[in-house]
C-alpha positions in Angstrom: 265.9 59.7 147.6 262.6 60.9 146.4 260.9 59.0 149.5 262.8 61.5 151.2 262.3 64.5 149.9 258.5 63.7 149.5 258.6 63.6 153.6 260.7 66.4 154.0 258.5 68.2 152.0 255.3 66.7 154.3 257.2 68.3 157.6 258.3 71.0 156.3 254.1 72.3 155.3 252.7 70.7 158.5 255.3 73.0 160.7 254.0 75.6 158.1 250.5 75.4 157.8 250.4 74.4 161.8 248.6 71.2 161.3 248.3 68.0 159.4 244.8 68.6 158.1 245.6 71.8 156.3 248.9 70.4 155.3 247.5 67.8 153.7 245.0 70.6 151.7 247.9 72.6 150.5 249.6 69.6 149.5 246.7 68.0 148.1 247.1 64.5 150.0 245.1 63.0 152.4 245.5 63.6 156.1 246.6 59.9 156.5 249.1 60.2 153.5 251.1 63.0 155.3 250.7 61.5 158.7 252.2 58.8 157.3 254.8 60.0 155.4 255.8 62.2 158.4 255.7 58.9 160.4 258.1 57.3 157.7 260.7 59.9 158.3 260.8 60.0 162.6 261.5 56.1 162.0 264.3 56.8 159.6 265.7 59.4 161.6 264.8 57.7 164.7 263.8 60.1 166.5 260.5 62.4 167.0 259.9 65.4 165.3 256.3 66.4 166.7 255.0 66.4 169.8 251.5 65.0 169.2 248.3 65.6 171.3 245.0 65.2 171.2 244.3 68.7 170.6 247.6 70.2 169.5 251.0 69.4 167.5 254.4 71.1 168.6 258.2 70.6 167.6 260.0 68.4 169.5 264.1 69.8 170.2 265.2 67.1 167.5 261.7 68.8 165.7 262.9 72.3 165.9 266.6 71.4 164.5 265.4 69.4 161.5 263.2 72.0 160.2 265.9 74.8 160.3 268.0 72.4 158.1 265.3 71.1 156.0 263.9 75.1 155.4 267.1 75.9 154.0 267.9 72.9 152.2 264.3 73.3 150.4 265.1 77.1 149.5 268.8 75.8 148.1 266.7 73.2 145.7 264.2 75.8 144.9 267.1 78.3 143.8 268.9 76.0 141.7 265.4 75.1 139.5 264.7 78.6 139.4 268.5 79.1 138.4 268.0 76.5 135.5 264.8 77.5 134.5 265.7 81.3 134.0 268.7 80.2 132.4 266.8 78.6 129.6 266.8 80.7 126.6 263.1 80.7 126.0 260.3 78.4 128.3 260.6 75.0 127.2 258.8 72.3 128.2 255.0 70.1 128.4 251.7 72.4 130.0 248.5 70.3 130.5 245.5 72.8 130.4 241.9 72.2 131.3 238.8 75.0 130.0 235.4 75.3 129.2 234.6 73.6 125.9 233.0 76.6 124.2 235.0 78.9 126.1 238.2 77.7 125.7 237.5 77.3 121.8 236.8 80.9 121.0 238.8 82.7 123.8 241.7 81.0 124.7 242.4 78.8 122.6 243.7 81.6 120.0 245.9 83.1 123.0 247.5 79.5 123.3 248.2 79.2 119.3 250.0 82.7 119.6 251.8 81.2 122.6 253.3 78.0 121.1 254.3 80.2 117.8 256.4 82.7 120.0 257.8 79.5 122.1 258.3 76.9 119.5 260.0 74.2 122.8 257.1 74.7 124.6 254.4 71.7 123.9 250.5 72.1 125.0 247.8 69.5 125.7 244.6 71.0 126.0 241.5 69.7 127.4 238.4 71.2 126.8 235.3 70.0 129.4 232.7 72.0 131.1 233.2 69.4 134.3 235.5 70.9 137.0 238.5 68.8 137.1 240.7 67.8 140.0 244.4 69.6 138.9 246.2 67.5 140.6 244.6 64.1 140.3 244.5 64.6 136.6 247.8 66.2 136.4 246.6 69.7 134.9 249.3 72.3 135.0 246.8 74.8 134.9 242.8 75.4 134.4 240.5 78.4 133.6 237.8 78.4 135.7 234.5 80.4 134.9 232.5 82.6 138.5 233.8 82.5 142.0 235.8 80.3 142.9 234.4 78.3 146.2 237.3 75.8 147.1 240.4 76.9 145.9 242.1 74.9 148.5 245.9 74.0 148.0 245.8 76.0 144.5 247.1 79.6 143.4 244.8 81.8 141.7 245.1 85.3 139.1 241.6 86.7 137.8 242.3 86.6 133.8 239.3 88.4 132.8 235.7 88.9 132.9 232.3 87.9 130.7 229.7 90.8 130.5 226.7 88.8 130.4 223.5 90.7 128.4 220.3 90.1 128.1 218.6 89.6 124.9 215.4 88.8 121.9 215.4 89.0 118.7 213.2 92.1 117.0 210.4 89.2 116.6 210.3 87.7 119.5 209.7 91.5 121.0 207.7 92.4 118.5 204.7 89.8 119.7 205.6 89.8 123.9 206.5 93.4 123.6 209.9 94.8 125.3 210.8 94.4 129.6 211.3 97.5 130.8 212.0 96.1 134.6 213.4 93.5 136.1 209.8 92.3 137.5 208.3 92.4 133.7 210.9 89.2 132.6 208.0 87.0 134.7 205.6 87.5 131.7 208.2 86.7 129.0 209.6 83.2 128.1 213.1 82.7 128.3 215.6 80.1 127.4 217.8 79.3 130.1 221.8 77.6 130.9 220.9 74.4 133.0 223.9 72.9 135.3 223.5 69.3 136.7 219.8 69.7 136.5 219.4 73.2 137.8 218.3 76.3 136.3 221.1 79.0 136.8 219.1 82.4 137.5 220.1 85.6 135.7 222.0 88.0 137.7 222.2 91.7 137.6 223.8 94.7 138.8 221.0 97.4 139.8 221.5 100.7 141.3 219.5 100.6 144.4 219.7 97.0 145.3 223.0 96.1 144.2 223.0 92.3 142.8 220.1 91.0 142.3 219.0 87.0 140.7 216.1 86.9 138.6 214.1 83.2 138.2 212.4 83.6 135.0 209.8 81.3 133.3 212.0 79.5 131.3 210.5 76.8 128.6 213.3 75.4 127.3 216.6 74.7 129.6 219.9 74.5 127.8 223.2 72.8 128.8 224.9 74.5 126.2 225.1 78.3 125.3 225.7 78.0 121.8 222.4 76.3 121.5 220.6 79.1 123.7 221.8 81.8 121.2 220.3 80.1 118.9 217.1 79.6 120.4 217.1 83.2 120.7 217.8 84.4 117.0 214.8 81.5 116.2 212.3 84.1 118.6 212.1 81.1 121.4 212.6 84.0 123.8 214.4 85.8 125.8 218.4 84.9 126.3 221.0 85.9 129.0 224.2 85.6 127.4 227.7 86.5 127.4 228.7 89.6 124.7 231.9 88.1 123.8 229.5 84.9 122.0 227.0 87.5 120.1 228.7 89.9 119.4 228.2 89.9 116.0 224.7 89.6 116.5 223.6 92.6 118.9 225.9 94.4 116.1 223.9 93.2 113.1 220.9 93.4 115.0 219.8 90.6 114.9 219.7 90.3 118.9 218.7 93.5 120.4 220.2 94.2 124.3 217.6 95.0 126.8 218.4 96.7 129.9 221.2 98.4 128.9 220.7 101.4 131.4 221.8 98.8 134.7 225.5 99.0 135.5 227.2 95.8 134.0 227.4 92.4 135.1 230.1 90.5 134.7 231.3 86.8 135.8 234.9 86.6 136.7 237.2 84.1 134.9 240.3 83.0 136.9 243.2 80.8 136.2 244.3 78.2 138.4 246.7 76.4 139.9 249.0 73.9 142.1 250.3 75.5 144.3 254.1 76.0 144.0 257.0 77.2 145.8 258.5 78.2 142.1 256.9 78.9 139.3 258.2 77.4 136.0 258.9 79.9 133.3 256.3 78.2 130.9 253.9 78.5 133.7 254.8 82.0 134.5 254.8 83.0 129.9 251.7 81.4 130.0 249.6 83.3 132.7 251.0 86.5 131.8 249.6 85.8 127.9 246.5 84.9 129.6 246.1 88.5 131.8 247.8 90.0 128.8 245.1 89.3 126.1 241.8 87.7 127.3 240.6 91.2 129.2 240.7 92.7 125.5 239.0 89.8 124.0 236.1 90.0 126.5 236.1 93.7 126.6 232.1 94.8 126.7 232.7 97.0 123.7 235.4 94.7 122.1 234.8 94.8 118.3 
């Protein structure tokens, strides 16, 4: 039975998506796997169902029939789990989440403890890494994902917030270079910078005339970690770009002064992600909305 239902569900997105290839993308399966698994179900059906070509794909008659059935068949299971699932008194259930270490310790993990206290059934594994993870292969419900997202093929996406990022020195540090007062001046000041798989990652800003702008600055010391930058910049190392939500307390206490402040803000987009699904499981759906509902706040530039 599940053989079966795992190749109807392989017809059913290749009519849909209009080819095997991106079938096999929204599916998350390899082109072969769905090829095969479509050629699994013509032999038990004996018949064909696609009309192949080099070039193109099209419904055969017995093609054409099938689908109608299989369409409504798939809506009739969908309707019954969503049936069930809003039936439940309160989301129930396992969620498998992937974040950014330092991230997901100070921003979301306190959303998620709020969570499981309102939903006592509901039961949370949370992995915290800075590598990108494959949802699927590693069987992650869901994963926050930090800047824009480049391949979000075969997975649903909601922005849940957004980090200001600010740059900053501490009063010594500025007191012996002196403080930027453009863009061009950060060539002649030392900075300690986020490295990424060997790479520098430039500072980006929002400017009025040039819109967004990246700035390669002469940075000494390379970080992979951002806890460790901030505190290379309270030690007078130089100057930091960092997220407002991590020193806060700092650029309030002073003890980090924010340079620059006059350019419109710059802010990296954080999204939530995941599989997609024809229906959307009610500790999914709690989950996400908790997400939009609190992390904007807990990132907010002003946020106390």
């Amino acid at each position: 039975m599940t053989d079966r239902l795992s190749g109807i569900a392989a017809f059913v997105e290749a009519v849909d998506a209009g080819s095997f290839a991106l079938a096999a993308e929204r599916l998350n399966l390899s082109r072969s796997a769905v090829g095969k698994s479509i050629a699994r179900l013509e032999s038990r059906l004996g018949t064909r169902l696609f009309q192949r070509t080099t070039r193109s794909q099209r419904l055969t008659e017995d093609g054409n029939a099938y689908y109608t059935h299989c369409v409504r068949a798939l809506a009739e299971l969908e309707a019954a789990e969503a049936a069930l699932d809003d039936g439940q008194r309160e989301p129930a259930g396992r969620l498998r989440i992937s974040m950014p270490v330092l991230f997901g310790r100070r921003c979301v993990t306190p959303i998620l403890l709020t969570l499981a206290q309102r939903y006592p059934q509901l039961t949370l594994e949370v992995l915290y890494s800075d590598q990108r993870v494959n949802l699927v292969e590693d069987g992650i419900d869901l994963a926050i994902r930090s800047g824009e997202l480049a391949d979000s093929a075969g997975l649903t996406a909601r922005k849940v917030g957004a980090q200001f990022m600010v740059v900053c020195g501490n009063a010594d540090y500025l007191a012996r270079h002196g403080r930027p007062h453009t863009l061009t001046d950060l060539a002649q000041h030392t900075s300690v910078s986020y490295t990424r798989a060997g790479l520098v990652v430039p500072w980006r800003f929002n400017t009025p005339d040039k819109g967004q702008v990246e700035v390669k600055t002469a940075s000494r010391i390379n970080l992979n970690d951002i806890e460790a930058i901030r505190d290379a910049g309270l030690a007078g190392m130089g100057l930091v770009w960092m997220p407002r939500w991590l020193i806060r307390g700092e650029l309030q206490s002073g003890q980090l002064i924010p340079l620059f402040e006059e350019l419109p803000d710059f802010s990296i987009p954080m999204h939530a992600v995941w599989p997609q699904n024809r229906h959307l499981p009610s500790r999914m759906r709690v989950l996400i909305d908790a997400l939009v509902a609190a992390l904007p706040a807990a990132l907010s530039r002003d946020a106390g």
